[in-house]
N, C-alpha and C positions, 0 to 999 in steps of 0.2 A: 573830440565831440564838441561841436560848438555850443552855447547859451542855451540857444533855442531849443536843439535837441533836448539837451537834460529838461529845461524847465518842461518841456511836454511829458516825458517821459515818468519824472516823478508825478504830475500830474494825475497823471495815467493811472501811475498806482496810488492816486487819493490825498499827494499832498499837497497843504495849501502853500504856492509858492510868493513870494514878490523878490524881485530884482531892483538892484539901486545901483544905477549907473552915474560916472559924473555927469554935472549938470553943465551947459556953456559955456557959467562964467566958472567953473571950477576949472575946465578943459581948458580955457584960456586963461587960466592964472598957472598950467603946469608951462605956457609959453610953449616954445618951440623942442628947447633941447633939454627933455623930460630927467635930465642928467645932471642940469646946472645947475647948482646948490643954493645960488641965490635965490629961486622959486621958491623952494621947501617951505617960508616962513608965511607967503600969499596964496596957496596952493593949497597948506594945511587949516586955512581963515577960510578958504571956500568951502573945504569939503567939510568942518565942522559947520559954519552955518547951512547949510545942502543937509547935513544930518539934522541939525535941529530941524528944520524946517519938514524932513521926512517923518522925524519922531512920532510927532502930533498923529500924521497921517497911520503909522505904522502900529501904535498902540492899539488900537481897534486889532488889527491883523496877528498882534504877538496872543493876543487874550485866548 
């Protein structure tokens, strides 16, 4: 079942969803070959600032 599906479906039955997907420069810091070890240390700097940055947004949405 793909994303969409479920995220409607829980809907459906009342819950409130949000999705956090990587951002661009997240997607382009895992580079090409999502396996090379040498990303892990630029790739894990994206997706923590990409969190902080959701945070703010997402506290309203946790409460």
């Amino acid at each position: 079942m793909d994303l969409a599906t479920q995220v409607e479906e829980l809907r459906a039955r009342g819950s409130k969803v949000e999705t956090a997907l990587p951002a661009s420069d997240s997607m382009e810091a895992f580079g090409v070959n999502m396996m090379d070890l040498a990303m892990r240390p630029p790739a894990a700097r994206a997706g923590y600032n990409q969190g902080m940055a959701l945070g703010e947004r997402l506290t309203g949405f946790w409460r």
